[in-house]
Legacy VTK file of the C-alpha trace (Angstrom):
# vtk DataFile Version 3.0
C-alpha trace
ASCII
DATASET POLYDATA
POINTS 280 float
-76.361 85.872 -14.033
-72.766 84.446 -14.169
-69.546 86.462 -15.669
-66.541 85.368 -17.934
-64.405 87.041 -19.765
-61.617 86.733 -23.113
-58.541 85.076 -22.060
-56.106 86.164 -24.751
-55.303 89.524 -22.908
-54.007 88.038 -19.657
-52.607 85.353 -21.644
-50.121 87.368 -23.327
-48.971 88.110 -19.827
-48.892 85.138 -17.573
-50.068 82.598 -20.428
-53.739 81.134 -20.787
-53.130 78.276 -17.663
-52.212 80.817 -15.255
-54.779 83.223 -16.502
-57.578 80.818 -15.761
-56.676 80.000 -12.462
-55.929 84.327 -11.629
-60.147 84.686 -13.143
-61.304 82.049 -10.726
-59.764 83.501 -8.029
-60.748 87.001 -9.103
-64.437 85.822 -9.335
-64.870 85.243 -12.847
-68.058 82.141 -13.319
-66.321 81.211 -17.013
-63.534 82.140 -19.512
-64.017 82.548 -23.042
-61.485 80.491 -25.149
-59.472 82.745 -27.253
-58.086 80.984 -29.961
-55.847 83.552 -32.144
-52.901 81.540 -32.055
-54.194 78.674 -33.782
-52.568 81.191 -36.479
-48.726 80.772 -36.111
-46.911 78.765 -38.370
-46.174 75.690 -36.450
-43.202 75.396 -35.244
-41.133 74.530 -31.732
-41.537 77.878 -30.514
-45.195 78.537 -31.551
-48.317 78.081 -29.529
-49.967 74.233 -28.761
-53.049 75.446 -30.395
-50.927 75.462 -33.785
-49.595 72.348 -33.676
-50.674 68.704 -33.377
-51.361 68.608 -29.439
-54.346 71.547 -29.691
-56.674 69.117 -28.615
-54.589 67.996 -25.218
-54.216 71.746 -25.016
-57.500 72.368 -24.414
-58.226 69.441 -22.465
-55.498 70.600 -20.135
-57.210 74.680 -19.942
-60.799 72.736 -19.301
-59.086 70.640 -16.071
-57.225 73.631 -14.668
-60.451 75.543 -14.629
-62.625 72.458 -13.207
-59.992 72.128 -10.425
-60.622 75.783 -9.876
-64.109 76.001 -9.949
-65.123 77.516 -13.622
-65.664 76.719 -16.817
-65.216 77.367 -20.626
-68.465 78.849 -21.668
-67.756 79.894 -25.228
-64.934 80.561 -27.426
-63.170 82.408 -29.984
-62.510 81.421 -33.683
-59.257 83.035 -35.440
-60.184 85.572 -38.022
-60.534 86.952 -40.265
-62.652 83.897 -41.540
-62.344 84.062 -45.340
-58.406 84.243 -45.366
-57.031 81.173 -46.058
-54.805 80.038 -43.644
-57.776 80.957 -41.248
-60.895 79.216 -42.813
-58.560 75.960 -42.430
-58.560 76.847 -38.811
-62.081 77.135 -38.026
-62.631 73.521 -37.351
-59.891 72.794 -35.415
-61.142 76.207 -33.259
-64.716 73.900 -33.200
-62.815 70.694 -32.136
-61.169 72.894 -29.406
-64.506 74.646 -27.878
-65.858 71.074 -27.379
-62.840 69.457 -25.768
-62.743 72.711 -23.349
-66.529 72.466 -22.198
-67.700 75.388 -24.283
-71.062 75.861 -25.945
-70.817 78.407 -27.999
-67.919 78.903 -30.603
-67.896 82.291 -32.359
-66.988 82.397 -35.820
-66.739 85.885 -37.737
-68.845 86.801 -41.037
-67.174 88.106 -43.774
-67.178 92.256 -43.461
-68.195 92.524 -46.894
-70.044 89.079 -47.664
-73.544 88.703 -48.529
-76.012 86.790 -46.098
-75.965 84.390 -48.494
-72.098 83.936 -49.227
-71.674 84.024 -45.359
-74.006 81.276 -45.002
-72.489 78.796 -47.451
-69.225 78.930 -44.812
-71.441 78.354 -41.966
-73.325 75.300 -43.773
-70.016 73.953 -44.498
-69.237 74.151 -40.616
-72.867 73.485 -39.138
-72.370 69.624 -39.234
-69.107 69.093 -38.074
-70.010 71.860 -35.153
-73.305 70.150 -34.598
-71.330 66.555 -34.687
-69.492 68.201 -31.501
-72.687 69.414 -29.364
-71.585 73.522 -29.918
-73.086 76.178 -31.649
-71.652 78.802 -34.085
-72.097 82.546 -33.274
-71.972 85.489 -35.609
-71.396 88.967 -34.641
-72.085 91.991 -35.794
-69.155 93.843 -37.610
-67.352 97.021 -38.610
-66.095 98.657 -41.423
-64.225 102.342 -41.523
-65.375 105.282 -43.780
-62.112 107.447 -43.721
-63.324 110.265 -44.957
-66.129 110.343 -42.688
-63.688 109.420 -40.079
-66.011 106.938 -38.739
-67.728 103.149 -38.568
-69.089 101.825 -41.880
-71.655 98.883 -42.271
-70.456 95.421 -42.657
-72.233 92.169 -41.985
-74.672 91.804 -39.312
-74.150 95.497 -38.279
-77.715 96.386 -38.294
-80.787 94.455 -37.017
-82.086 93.660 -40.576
-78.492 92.613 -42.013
-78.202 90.261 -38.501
-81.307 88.620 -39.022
-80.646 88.368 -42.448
-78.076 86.485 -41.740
-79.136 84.204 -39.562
-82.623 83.855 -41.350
-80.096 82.471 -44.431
-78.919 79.621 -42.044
-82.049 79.142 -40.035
-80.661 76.512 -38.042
-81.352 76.223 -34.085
-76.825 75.344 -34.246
-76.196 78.988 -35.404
-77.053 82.318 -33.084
-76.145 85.313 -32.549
-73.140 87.049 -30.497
-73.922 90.343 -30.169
-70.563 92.537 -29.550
-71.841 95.475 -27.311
-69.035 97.657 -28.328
-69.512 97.385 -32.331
-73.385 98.257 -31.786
-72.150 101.776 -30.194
-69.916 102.870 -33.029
-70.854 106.426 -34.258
-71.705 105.564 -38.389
-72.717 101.913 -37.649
-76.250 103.572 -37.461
-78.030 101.458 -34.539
-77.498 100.865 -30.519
-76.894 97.562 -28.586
-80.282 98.389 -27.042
-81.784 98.297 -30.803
-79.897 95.074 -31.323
-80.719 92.871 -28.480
-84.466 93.771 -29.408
-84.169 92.913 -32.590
-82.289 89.630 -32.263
-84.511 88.577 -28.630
-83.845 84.635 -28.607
-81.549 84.267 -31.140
-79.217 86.702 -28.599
-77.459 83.833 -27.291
-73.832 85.224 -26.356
-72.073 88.818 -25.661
-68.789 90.640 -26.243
-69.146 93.434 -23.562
-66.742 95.959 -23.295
-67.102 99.960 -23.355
-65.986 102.924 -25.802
-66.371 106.850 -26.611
-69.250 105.845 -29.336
-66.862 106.062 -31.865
-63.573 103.935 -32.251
-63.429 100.188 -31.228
-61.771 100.775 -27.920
-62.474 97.223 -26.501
-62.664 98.856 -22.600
-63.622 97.714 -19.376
-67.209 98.742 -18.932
-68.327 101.870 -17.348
-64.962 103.826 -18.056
-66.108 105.226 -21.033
-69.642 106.282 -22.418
-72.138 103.178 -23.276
-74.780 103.417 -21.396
-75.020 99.986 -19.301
-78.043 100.584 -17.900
-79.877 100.854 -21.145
-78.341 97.695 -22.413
-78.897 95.580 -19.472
-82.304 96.854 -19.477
-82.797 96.095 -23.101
-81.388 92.276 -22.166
-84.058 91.755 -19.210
-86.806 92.631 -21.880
-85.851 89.757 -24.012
-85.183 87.283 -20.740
-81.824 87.101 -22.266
-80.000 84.092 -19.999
-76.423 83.470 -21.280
-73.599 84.996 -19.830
-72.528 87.863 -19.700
-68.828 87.745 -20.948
-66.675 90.978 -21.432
-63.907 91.242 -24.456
-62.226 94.815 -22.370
-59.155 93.134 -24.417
-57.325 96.274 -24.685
-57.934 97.175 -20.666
-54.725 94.939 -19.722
-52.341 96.817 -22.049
-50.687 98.391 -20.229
-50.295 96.119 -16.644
-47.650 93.425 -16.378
-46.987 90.225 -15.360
-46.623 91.658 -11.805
-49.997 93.636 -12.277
-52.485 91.545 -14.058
-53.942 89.897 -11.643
-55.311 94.032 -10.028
-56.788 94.281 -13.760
-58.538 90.496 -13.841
-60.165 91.719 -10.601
-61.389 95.239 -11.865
-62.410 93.645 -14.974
-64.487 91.066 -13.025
-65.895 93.880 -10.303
-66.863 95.473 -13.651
-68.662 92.155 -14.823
-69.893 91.635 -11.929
-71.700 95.159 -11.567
-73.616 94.370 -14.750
-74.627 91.221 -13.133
-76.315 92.709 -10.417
-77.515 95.038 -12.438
-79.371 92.316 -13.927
-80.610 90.959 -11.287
-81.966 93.789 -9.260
LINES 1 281
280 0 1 2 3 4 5 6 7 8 9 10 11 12 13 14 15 16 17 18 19 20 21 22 23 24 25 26 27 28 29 30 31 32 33 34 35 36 37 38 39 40 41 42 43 44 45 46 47 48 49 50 51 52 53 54 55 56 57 58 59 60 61 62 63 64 65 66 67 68 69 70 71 72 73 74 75 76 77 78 79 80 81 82 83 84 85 86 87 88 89 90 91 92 93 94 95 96 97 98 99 100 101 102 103 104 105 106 107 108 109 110 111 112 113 114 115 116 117 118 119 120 121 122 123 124 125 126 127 128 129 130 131 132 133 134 135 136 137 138 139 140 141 142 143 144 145 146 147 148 149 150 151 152 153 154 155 156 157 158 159 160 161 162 163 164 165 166 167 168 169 170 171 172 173 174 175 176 177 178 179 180 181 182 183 184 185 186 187 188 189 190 191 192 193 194 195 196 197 198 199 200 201 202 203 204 205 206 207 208 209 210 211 212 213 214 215 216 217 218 219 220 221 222 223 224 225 226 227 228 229 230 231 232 233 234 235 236 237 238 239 240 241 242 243 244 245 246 247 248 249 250 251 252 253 254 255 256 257 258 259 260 261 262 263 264 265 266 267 268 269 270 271 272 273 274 275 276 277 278 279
C-alpha cells in the first residue's frame, strides 16, 4: 500500500518544489497536487498555476518528483466548483493533473446541488478529462446546522446521496474520493466504515486525516478520535487498492520553514502506520 499526501500545507512554507523533494525524502510514495492557487488574479506576483505557464508548472513539479523517486498520484481542483471564477478553473486543474502524472483529479459537488444538477458539471468535464487519460472524483461534503452546533447533509454525505451521485454520471471516468474526516462529523449521520462499504469499487481515492467527531479539523491521523482500525478494516473488505493519501492540512500550522520538514516526516510515519496496518 503506498502513501502521499496534500502539498498545499508545506507549500505555503517552503513552496510546492521544495515540498516535493522534503516528502520523498521523508518517505512519502506520491503527492497529491493541490491546486488552490489556480485562484489568484493573475498577476506578476501571483502563483504559475494562475497564469499562462501552469502547464510548464506542472511539468516542472512532475520532474522534480521523478528525479526524486515519487510521483503525482491525484490532485486537487479549486473550489468551490459552482463559483464562477472557479468552474473556469476546473479544466485547466484537469490539464494540470495530466501534465503532472496524476490519475485522479478531484473535483467538488455542489453542497446544495442535486445529483442531477451536479452531474450536468461533471458531463460537461467528463470528455475533456477523459481526452487527458484522468478521472474525476467526488467527495462527500459538509454543511453546518448552527443551531444544532453541528454537521449538516450536503452532497454525497451519505451512502445513498454518493451513489446517487455517481449512479447520475455512471461513467467508469468518474469515482469516488471518499474524505475520511467528513464521514466522522457528528450530524453528517454515517461513518467512513459505512461509506467505504457502500461505495466498494467505485472507492477509488482518500482524503485521510483525523478529528474529535465533530468539527472538520483536517489532523494528522491517530491524534484525535477516528478510529483507524475500523476504517482500514472496512477498506480491506472491499480490496480497496489506491493510495492511501492524507489531507492533515491543518497539522503544519503551526511549524515553519525551519520545522516543516519534522511535520512531513510525522505526517508520513502517520501514513505509513495505516499502511501497515493494511497490510498486516
Amino acid at each position: 500500500m503506498k502513501i502521499s499526501t496534500e502539498i498545499s500545507s508545506s507549500a505555503r512554507h517552503i513552496g510546492e518544489e521544495r515540498t516535493i523533494e522534503y516528502l520523498a525524502k521523508a518517505g512519502f510514495d506520491a503527492w497529491d497536487f493541490s491546486m488552490f492557487s489556480m485562484r489568484e488574479t493573475p498577476s506578476e506576483s501571483a502563483h504559475p498555476l494562475s497564469g499562462s505557464n501552469y502547464l510548464a508548472f506542472a511539468r516542472k513539479l512532475k520532474q522534480i518528483g521523478l528525479d526524486n523517486g515519487i510521483v503525482c498520484n491525484q490532485s486537487h481542483a479549486p473550489f468551490p466548483s459552482f463559483a464562477p471564477e472557479i468552474r473556469s478553473c476546473l479544466k485547466r486543474a484537469i490539464e494540470c493533473t495530466a501534465e503532472a502524472g496524476g490519475q485522479i483529479c478531484v473535483i467538488h459537488p455542489g453542497n446544495d446541488k442535486t445529483p442531477a444538477e451536479n452531474a450536468e458539471m461533471y458531463f460537461e468535464l467528463l470528455p475533456f478529462a477523459k481526452e487527458h487519460g484522468v478521472k474525476i472524483a467526488t467527495e462527500n461534503m459538509w454543511g453546518w446546522d448552527s443551531e444544532k452546533n453541528e454537521a449538516s447533509f450536503a452532497a454525497c454525505a451519505t451512502p445513498d446521496s454518493f451513489n446517487a451521485h455517481l449512479d447520475a454520471v455512471n461513467d467508469d471516468y468518474f469515482v469516488a474520493c471518499l474524505d475520511i474526516g467528513h464521514a466522522q462529523m457528528r450530524g453528517c449521520g454515517t461513518s467512513a466504515a459505512e461509506m467505504i462499504h457502500a461505495l466498494g469499487k467505485r472507492l477509488q481515492a482518500l482524503h485521510i486525516h483525523d478529528n474529535d467527531q465533530w468539527h472538520d479539523s483536517h489532523q494528522i491521523p491517530f491524534s484525535m478520535k477516528i478510529d483507524f482500525a475500523g476504517v482500514v478494516r472496512a477498506l480491506k473488505e472491499i480490496g480497496y487498492n489506491g493510495y492511501f493519501t492524507l489531507e492533515a492540512d491543518c497539522f503544519l500550522n503551526d511549524f515553519t520553514e525551519d520545522t516543516v520538514f519534522d511535520g512531513i516526516k510525522q505526517l508520513s510515519a502517520a501514513a505509513r502506520k495505516l499502511a501497515d496496518m493494511y497490510e498486516e
